[in-house]
ROZABA-145651 format. One record per residue (C-alpha): residue in three letters; residue number from 1; x, y, z. Coordinates in nm, 3 decimals. Example, Ala and Ser with C-alpha at 12.3 -4.5 7.8 and 13.67 -1.06 7.14 Angstrom:
2
res/n/c1/c2/c3
Ala/1/1.230/-0.450/0.780 $
Ser/2/1.367/-0.106/0.714 $
END
This chain:
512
res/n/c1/c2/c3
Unk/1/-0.169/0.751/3.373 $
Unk/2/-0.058/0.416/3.483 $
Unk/3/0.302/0.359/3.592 $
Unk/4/0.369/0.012/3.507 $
Unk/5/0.607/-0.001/3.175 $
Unk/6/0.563/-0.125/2.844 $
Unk/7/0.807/-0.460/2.784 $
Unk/8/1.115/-0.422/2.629 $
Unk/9/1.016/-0.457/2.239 $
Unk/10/1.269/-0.783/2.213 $
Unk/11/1.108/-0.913/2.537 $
Unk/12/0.763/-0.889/2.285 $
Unk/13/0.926/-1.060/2.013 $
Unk/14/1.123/-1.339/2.192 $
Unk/15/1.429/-1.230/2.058 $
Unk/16/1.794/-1.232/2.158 $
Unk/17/1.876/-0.873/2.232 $
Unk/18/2.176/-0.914/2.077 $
Unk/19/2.081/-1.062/1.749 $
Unk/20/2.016/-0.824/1.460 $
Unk/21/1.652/-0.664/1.427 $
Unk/22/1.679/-0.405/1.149 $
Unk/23/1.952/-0.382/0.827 $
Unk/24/1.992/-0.157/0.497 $
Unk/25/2.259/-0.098/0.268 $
Unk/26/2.388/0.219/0.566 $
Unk/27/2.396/-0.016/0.902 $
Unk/28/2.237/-0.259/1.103 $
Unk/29/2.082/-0.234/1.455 $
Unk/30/2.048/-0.514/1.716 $
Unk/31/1.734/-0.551/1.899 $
Unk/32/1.874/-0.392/2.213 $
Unk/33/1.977/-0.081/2.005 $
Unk/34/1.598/-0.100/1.849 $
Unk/35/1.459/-0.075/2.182 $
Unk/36/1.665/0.210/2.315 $
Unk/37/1.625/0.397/2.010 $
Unk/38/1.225/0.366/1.969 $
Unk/39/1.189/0.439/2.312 $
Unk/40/1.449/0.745/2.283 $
Unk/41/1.254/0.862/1.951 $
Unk/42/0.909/0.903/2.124 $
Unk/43/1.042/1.056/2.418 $
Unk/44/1.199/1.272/2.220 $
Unk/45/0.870/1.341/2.011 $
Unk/46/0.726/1.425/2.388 $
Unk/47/0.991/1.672/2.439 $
Unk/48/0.891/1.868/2.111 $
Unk/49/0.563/1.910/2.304 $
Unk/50/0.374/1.656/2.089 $
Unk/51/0.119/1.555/2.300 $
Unk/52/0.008/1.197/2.341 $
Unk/53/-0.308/1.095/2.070 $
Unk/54/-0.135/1.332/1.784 $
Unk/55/-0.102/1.311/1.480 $
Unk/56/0.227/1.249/1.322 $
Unk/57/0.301/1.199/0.923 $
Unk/58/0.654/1.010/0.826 $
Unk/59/0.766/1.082/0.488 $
Unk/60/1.063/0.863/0.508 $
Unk/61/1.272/0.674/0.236 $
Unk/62/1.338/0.313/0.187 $
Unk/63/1.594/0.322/0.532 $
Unk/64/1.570/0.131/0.887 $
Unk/65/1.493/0.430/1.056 $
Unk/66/1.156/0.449/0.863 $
Unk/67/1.126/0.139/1.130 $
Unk/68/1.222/0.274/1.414 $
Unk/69/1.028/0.631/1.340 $
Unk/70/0.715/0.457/1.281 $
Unk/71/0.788/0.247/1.610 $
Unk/72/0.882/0.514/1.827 $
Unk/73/0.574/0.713/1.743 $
Unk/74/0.368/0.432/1.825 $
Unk/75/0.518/0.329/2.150 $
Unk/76/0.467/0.704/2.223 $
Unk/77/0.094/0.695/2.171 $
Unk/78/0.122/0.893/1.828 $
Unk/79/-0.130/0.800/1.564 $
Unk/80/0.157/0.788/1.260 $
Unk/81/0.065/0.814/0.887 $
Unk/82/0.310/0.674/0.621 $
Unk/83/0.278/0.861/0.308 $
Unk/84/0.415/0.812/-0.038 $
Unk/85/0.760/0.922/-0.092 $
Unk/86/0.666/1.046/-0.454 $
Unk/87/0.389/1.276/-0.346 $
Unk/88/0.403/1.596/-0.356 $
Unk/89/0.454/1.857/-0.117 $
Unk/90/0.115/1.992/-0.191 $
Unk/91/-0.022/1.637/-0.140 $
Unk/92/0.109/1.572/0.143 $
Unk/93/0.030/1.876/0.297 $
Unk/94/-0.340/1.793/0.228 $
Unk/95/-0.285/1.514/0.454 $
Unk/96/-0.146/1.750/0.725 $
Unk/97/-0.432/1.915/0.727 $
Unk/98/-0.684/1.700/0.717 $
Unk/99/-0.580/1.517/1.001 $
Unk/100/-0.397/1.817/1.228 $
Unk/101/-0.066/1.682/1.225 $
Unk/102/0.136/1.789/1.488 $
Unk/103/0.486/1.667/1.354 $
Unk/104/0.654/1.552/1.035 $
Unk/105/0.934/1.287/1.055 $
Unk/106/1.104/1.283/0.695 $
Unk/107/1.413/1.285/0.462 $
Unk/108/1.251/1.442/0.186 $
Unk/109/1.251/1.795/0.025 $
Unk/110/0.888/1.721/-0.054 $
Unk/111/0.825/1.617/0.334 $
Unk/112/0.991/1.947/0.449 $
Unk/113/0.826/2.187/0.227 $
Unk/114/0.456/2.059/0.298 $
Unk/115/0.582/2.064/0.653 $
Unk/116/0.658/2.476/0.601 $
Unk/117/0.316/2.520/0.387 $
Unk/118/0.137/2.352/0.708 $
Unk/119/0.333/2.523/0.971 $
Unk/120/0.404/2.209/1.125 $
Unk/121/0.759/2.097/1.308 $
Unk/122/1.029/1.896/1.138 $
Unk/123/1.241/1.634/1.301 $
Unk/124/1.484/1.555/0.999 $
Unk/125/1.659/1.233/0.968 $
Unk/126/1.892/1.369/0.773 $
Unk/127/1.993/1.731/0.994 $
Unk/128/2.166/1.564/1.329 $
Unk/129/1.918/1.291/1.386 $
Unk/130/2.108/1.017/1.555 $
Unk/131/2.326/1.375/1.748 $
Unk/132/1.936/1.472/1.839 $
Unk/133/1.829/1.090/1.921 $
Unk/134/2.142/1.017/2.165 $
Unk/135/2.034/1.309/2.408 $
Unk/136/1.660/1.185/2.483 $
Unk/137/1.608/1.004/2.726 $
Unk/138/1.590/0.583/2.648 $
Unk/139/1.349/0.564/2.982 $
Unk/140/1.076/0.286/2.885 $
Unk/141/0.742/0.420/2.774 $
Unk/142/0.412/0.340/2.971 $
Unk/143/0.240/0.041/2.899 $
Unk/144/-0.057/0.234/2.843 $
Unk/145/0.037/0.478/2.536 $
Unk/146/-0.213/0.351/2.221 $
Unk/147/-0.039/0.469/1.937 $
Unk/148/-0.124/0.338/1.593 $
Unk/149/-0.088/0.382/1.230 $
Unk/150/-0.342/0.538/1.026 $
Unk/151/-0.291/0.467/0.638 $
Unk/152/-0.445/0.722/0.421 $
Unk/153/-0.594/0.523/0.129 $
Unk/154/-0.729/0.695/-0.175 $
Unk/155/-1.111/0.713/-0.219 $
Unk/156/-1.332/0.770/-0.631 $
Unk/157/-1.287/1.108/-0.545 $
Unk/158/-0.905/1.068/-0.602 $
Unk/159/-0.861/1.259/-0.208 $
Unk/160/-0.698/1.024/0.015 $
Unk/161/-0.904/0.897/0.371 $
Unk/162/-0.786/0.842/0.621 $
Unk/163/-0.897/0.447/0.781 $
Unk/164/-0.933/0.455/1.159 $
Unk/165/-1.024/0.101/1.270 $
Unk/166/-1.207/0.036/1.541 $
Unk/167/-0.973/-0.231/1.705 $
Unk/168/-0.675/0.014/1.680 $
Unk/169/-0.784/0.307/1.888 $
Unk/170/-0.810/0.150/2.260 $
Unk/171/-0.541/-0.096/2.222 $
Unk/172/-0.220/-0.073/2.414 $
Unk/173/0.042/-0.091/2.133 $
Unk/174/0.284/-0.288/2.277 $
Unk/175/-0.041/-0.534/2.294 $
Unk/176/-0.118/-0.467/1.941 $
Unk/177/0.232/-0.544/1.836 $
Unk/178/0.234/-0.875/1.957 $
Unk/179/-0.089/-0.962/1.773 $
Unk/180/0.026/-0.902/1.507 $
Unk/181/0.217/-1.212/1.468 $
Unk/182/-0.121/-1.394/1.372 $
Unk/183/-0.017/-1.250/0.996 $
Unk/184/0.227/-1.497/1.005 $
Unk/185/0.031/-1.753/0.993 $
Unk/186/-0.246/-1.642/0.816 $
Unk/187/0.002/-1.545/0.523 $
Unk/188/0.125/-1.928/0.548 $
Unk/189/0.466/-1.817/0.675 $
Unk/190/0.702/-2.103/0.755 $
Unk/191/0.992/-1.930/0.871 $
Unk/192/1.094/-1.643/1.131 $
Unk/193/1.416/-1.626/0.929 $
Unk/194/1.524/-1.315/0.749 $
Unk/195/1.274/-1.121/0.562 $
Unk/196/1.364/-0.900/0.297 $
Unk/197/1.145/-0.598/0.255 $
Unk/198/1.134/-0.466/-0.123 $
Unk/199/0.902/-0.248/-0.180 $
Unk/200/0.857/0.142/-0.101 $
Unk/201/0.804/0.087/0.298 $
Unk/202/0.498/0.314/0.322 $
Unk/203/0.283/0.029/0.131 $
Unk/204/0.035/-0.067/0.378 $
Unk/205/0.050/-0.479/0.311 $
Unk/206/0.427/-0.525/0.279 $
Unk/207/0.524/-0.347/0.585 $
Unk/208/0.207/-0.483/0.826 $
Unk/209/0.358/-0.802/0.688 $
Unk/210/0.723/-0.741/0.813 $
Unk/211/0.593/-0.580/1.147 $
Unk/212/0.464/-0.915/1.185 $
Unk/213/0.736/-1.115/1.148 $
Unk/214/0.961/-0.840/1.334 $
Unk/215/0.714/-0.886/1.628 $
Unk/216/0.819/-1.276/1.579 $
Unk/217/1.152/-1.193/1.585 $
Unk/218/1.239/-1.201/1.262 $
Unk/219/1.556/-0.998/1.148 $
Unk/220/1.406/-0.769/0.862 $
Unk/221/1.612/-0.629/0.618 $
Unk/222/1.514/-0.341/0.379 $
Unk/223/1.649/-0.298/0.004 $
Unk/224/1.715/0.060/-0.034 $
Unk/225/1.560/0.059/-0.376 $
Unk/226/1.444/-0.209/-0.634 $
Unk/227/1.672/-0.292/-0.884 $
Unk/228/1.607/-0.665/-1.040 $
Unk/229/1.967/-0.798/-1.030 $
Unk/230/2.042/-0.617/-0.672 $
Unk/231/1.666/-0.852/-0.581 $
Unk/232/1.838/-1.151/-0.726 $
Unk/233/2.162/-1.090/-0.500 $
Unk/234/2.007/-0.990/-0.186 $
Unk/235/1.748/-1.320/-0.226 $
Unk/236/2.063/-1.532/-0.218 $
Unk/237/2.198/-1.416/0.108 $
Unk/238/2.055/-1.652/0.370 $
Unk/239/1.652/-1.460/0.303 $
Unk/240/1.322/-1.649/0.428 $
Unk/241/1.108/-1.471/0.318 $
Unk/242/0.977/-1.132/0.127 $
Unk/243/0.687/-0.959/0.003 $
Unk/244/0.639/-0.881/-0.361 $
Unk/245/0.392/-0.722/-0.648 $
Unk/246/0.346/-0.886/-0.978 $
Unk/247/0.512/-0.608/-1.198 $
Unk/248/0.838/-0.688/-0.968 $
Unk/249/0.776/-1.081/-1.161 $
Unk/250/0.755/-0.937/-1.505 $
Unk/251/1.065/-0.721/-1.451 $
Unk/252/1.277/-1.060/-1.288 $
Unk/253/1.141/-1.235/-1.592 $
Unk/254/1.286/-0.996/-1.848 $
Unk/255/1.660/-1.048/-1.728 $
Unk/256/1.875/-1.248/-1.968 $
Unk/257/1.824/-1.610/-1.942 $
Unk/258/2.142/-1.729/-1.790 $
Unk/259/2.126/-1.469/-1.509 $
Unk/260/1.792/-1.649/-1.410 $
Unk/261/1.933/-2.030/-1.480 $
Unk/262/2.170/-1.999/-1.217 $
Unk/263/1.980/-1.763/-0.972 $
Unk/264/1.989/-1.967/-0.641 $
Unk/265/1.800/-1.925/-0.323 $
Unk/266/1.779/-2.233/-0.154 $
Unk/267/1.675/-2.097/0.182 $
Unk/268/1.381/-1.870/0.007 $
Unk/269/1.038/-1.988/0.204 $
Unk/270/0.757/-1.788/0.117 $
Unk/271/0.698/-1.516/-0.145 $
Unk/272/0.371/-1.331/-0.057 $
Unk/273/0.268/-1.109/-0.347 $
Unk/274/-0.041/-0.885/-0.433 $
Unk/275/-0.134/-0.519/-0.521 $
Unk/276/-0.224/-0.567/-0.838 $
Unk/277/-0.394/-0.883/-1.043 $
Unk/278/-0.131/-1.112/-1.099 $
Unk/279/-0.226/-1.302/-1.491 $
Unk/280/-0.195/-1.673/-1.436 $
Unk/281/0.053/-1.730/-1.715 $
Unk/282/0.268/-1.468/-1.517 $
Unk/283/0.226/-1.647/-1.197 $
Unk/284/0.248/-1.976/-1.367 $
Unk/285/0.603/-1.895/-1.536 $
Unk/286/0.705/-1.759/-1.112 $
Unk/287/0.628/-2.141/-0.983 $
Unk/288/0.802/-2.278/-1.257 $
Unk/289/1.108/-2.090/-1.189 $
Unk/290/1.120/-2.048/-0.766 $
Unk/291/0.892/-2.329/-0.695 $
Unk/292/0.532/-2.306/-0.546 $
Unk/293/0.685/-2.071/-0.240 $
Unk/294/0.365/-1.825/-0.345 $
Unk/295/0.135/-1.682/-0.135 $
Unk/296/-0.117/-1.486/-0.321 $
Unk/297/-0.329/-1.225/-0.102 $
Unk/298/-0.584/-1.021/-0.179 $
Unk/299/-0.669/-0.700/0.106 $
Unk/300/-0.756/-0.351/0.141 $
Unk/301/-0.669/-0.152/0.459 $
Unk/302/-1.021/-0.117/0.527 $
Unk/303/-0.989/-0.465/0.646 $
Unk/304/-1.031/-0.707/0.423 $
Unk/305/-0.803/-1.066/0.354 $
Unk/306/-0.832/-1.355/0.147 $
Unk/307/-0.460/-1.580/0.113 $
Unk/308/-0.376/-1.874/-0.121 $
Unk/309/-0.073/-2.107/-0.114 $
Unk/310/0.051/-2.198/-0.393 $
Unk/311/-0.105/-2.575/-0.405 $
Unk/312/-0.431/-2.413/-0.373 $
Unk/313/-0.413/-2.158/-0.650 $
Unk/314/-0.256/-2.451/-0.862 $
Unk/315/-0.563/-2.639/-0.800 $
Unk/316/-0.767/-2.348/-0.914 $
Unk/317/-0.587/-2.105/-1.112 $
Unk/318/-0.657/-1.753/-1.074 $
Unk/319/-0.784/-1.767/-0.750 $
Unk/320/-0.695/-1.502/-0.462 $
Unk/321/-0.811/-1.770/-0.187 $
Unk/322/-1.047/-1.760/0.124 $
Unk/323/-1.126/-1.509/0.373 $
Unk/324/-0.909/-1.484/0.686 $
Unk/325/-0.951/-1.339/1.006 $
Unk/326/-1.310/-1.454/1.049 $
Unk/327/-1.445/-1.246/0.803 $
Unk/328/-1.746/-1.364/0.572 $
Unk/329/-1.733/-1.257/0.209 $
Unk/330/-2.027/-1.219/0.023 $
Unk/331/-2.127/-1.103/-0.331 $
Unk/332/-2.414/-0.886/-0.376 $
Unk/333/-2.564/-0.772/-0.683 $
Unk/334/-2.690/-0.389/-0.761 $
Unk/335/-2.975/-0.466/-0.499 $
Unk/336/-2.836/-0.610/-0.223 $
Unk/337/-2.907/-0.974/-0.318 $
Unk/338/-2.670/-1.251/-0.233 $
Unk/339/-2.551/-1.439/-0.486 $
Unk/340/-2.451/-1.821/-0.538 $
Unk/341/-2.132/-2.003/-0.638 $
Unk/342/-1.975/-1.884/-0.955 $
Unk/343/-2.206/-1.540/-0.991 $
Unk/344/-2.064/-1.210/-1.046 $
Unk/345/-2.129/-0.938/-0.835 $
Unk/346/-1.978/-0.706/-0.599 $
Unk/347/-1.728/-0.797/-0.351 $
Unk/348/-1.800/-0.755/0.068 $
Unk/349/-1.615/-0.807/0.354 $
Unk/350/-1.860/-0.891/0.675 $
Unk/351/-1.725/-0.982/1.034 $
Unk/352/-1.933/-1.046/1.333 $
Unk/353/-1.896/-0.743/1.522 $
Unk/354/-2.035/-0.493/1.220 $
Unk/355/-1.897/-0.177/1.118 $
Unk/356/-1.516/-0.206/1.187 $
Unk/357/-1.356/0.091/1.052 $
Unk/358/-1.458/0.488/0.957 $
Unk/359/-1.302/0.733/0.698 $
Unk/360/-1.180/1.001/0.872 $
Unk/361/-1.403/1.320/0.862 $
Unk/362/-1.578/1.145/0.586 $
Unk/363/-1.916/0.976/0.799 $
Unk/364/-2.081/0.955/0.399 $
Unk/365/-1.793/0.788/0.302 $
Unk/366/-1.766/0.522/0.564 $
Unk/367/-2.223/0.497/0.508 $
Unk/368/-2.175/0.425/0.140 $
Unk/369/-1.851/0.190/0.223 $
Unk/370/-2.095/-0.035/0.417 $
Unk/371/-2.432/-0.232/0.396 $
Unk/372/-2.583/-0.426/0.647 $
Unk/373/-2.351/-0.511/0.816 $
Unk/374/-2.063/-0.564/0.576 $
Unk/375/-1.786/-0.332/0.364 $
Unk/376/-1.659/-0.284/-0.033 $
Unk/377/-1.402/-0.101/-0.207 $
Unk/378/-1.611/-0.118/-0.508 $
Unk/379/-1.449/-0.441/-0.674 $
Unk/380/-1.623/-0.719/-0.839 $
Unk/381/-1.562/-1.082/-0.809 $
Unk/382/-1.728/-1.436/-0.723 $
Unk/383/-1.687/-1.715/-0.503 $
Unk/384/-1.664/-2.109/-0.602 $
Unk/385/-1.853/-2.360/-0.467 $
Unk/386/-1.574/-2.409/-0.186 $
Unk/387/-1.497/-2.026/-0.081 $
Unk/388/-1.274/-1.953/-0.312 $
Unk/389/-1.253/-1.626/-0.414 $
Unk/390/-1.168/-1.480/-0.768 $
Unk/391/-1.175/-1.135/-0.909 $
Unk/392/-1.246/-1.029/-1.171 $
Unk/393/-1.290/-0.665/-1.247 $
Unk/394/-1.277/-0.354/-1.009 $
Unk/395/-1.412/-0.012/-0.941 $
Unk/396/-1.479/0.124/-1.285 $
Unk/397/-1.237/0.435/-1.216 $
Unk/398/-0.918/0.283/-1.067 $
Unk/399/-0.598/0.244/-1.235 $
Unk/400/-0.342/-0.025/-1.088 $
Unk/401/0.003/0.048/-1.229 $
Unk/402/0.299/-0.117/-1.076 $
Unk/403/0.089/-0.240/-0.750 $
Unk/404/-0.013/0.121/-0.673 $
Unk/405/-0.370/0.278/-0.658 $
Unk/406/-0.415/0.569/-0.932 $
Unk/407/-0.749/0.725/-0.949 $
Unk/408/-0.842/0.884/-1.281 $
Unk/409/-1.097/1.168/-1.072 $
Unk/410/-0.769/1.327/-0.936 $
Unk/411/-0.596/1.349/-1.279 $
Unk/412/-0.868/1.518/-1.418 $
Unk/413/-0.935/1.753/-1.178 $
Unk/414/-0.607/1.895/-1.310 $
Unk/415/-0.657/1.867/-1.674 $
Unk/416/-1.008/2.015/-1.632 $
Unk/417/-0.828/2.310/-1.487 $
Unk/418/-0.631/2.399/-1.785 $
Unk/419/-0.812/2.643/-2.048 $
Unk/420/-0.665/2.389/-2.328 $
Unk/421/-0.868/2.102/-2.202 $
Unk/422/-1.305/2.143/-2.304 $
Unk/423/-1.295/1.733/-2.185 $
Unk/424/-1.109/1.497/-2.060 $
Unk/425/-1.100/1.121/-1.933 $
Unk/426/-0.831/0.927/-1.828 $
Unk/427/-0.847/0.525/-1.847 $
Unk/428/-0.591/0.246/-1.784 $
Unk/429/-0.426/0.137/-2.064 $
Unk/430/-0.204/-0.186/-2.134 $
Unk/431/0.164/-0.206/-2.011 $
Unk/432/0.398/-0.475/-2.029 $
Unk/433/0.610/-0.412/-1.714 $
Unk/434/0.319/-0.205/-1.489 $
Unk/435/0.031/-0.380/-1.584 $
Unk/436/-0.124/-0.068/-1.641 $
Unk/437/0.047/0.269/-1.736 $
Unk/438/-0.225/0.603/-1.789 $
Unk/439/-0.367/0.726/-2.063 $
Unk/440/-0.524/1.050/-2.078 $
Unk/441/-0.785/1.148/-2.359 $
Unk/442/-0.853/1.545/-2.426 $
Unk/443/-1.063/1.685/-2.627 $
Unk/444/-0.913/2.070/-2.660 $
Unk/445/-1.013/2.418/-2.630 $
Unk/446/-1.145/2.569/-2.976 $
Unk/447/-0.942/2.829/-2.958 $
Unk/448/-0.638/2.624/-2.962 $
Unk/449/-0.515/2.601/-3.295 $
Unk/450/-0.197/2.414/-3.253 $
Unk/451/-0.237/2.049/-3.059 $
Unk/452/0.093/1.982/-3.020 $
Unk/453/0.184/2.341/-2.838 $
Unk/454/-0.153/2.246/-2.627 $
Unk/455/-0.045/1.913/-2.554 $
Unk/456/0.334/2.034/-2.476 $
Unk/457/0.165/2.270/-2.197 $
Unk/458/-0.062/2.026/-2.051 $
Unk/459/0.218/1.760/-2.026 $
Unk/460/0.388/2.021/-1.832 $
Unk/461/0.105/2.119/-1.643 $
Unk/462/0.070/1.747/-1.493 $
Unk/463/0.454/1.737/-1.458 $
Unk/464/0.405/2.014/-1.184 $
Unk/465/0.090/1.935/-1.025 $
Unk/466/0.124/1.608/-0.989 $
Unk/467/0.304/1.300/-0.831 $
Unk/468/0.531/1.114/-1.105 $
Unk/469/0.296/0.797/-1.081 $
Unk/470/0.010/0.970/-1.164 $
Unk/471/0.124/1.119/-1.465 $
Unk/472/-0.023/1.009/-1.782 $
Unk/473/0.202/0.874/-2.018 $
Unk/474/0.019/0.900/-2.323 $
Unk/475/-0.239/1.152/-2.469 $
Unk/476/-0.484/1.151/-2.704 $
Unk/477/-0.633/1.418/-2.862 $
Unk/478/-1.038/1.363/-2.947 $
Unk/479/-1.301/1.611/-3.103 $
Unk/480/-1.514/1.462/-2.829 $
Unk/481/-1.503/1.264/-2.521 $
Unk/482/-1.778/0.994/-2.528 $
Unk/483/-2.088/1.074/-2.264 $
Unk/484/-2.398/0.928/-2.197 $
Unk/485/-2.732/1.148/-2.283 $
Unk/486/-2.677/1.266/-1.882 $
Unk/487/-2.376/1.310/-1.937 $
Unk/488/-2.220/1.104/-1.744 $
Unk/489/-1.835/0.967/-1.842 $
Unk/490/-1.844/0.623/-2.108 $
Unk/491/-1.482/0.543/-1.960 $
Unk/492/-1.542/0.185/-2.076 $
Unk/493/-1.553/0.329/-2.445 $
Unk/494/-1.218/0.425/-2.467 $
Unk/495/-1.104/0.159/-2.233 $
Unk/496/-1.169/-0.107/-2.447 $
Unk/497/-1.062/0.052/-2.728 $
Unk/498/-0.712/0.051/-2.540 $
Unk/499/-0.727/-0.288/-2.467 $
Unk/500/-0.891/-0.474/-2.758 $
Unk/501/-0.698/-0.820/-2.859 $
Unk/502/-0.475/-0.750/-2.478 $
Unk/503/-0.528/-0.987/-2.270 $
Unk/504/-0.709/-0.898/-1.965 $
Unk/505/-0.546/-0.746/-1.660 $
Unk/506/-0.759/-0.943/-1.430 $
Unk/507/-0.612/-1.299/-1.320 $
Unk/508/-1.002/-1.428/-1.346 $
Unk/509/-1.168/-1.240/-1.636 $
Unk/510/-1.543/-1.126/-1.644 $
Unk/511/-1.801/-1.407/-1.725 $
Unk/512/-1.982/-1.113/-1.839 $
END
């Protein structure tokens, strides 16, 4: 191991050690106190005999010390998975062991039980942590520790995968931390100010967007939980810039009139939004109000980017932009083909160097992900004559309610489970404030002579098994679920039964 030291993480950033680096609603740390405490975190995750390269999960609420966890870990050498708060302990622990954790960082009853299920250690933020934190060391960390973070994204089989990029695992990180201020520009970002961070922090694009500007020496602020006029409030007081889904519009749309007429943010810069397809009237009705501060993107933690400024998307509406970072997109058809301006096909990512990234433990995965030299998720789009990219539709199976990934497969792995369910298929259906909410179809056991009882135990069967986004809200109760003569799922069936006379999700609809 080398002995030179990693820089002092304000030294990185260009920032005043003095100045303020992290805030919530509990405290505020200066970027002195950031440094000492990351580097006091991962030698304290050393001294739990965590050895350099591990795996470490944070299950960590909407707090500053998510930061500094995440941080520390890295500057450690720790490979560190966010997860979703809402999960459950079971789900979670599937992460655990699929990728041999070797700690859990967390504030969660959910985080500490699929810690005990895994038999893996705890270090609680809320049992003595900042007691625990001020007797480690604060000693720098070597330069040479290449910690990252892993996001677990979830795959047509509902399981999440983990996404180990290539460029991430021989990078120093204090290296990798300073790249990462090319986001800034990239997301047209004209302001180090204050960013406000909104959204549930383990959401891969909103926080790689404030580690960028925290690597620029931004101050970043975190809301401890979304709440439309608490947005409105926090906006007002001196913020840059934040990060932002569409169903967070719909919901600052819906207060009462005046409250928006004298809403006032004069030093508001950028608004970067995505997640979920944002409908142009939506969008539209956002510029009117805040001004064309938008930056649409549209990016997968596989890799893939594409940004548009406002101006651009006003010049052509429902766009999600061009690529960034060098990449190449190109739409394919079923064979392969390349297709020309305006023709619908599938959507790939291609960069010069190949293959970029791997599923974890999943090598057919990360083959089927890829083709000659490019990647897909699965959605479906087309370019204009210029670059521009717009999308409209996505893999068949996948539900996007309130900017988060649901996968139907997973849902109905449960309901299959149940003796009251012979069939079942679960669709997106039409919701005013998610975008999409989840609808559940069953067709029911013969023997079950009472529906409602049946449904009453399946509700309850979902309410245990699985996280509260992926719950359906609605069921419907079918002699039969529709299937092709192989048998195979007609999820468009009932889908478009759902949304007949809606207008579509998608902020480019299908020219099909």
């Amino acid at each position: 191991m080398t002995s030179k030291l990693a820089p002092t993480i304000y030294s990185i950033a260009g920032a005043d050690p003095r100045a303020e680096a992290l805030a919530d609603p509990r405290g505020r740390i200066t970027w002195e106190q950031l440094e000492a405490r990351t580097n006091a975190l991962g030698r304290g995750i050393e001294a739990m005999d965590v050895a350099v390269g591990s795996h470490v999960v944070l299950a960590v609420s909407n707090r500053r010390e998510f930061y500094e966890a995440l941080i520390g870990g890295m500057r450690a050498g720790m490979i560190v998975t966010p997860v979703k708060t809402s999960w459950t302990a079971e789900e979670i622990a599937y992460v655990l062991e699929d990728a041999g954790s070797q700690l859990v960082v967390t504030d969660l009853p959910n985080g500490r039980e699929a810690a005990r299920l895994r038999g893996v250690p705890v270090l609680d933020l809320e049992d003595g942590f900042d007691r625990w934190l001020s007797d480690q060391s604060s000693d720098p960390l070597p330069y040479d520790r290449c910690g990252m973070r892993m996001s677990y994204t979830s795959g047509t089989t509902g399981r999440p995968k983990g996404v180990v990029r290539a460029a991430d695992t021989s990078r120093p990180w204090c290296e990798a931390f300073a790249a990462t201020t090319a986001f800034k520009d990239t997301m047209s970002v004209p302001t180090t100010g204050p960013h406000l961070n909104l959204s549930a922090l383990f959401h891969g694009a909103p926080l790689a967007f404030s580690l960028s500007l925290l690597a620029s020496g931004a101050t970043v602020r975190v809301l401890g939980g979304w709440e439309p006029d608490r947005v409105l409030a926090a906006l007002a007081d001196g913020i840059h810039s934040t990060c932002m889904v569409p169903t967070m519009f719909r919901q600052l749309l819906a207060l009462p009139e005046e409250q928006r007429r004298t809403f006032s943010a004069p030093e508001l810069r950028c608004v970067m939004h995505g997640g979920e397809p944002c409908p142009q009237p939506l969008k539209q009705r956002m510029i009117d109000w805040w001004g064309p501060i938008f930056t649409e993107y549209y990016g997968m933690t596989e890799g893939g980017l594409t940004a548009a400024t406002s101006p651009e998307w006003l010049e052509r509406p429902g766009t999600v932009g061009r690529a960034k970072n060098n990449l190449e997109i190109r739409i394919l058809d079923n064979e392969g083909n390349r297709l020309g301006p305006g023709e619908e096909g599938t959507i790939y990512f291609a960069t010069s160097t190949g293959k970029t990234f791997e599923y974890r433990n999943s090598p057919e995965k990360t083959q089927d992900a890829h083709r000659d030299g490019a990647f897909t998720v699965g959605d479906i789009g087309y370019l204009d004559e210029d670059g521009y990219l717009f999308i409209s539709g996505r893999k068949a199976d996948l539900i996007v309610s309130s900017g988060v990934n649901v996968y139907p497969a997973e849902i109905e792995d449960v309901l299959f489970s149940l003796p009251e369910v012979r069939d079942a298929c679960v669709v997106g259906a039409p919701d005013e404030t998610r975008g999409e909410t989840i609808a559940a179809f069953v067709a029911l056991a013969p023997e079950e002579a009472s529906p409602e009882a049946a449904l009453g135990r399946i509700e309850a069967a979902c309410g245990e098994r699985l996280a509260g986004y992926k719950r359906p809200r609605s069921f419907v109760v079918r002699d039969a679920i529709p299937r092709d003569g192989t048998g195979k799922l007609l999820r468009h069936v009932l889908r478009k039964e759902l949304w007949e006379g809606r207008a579509d999700v998608f902020a480019a609809p299908s020219r099909s």
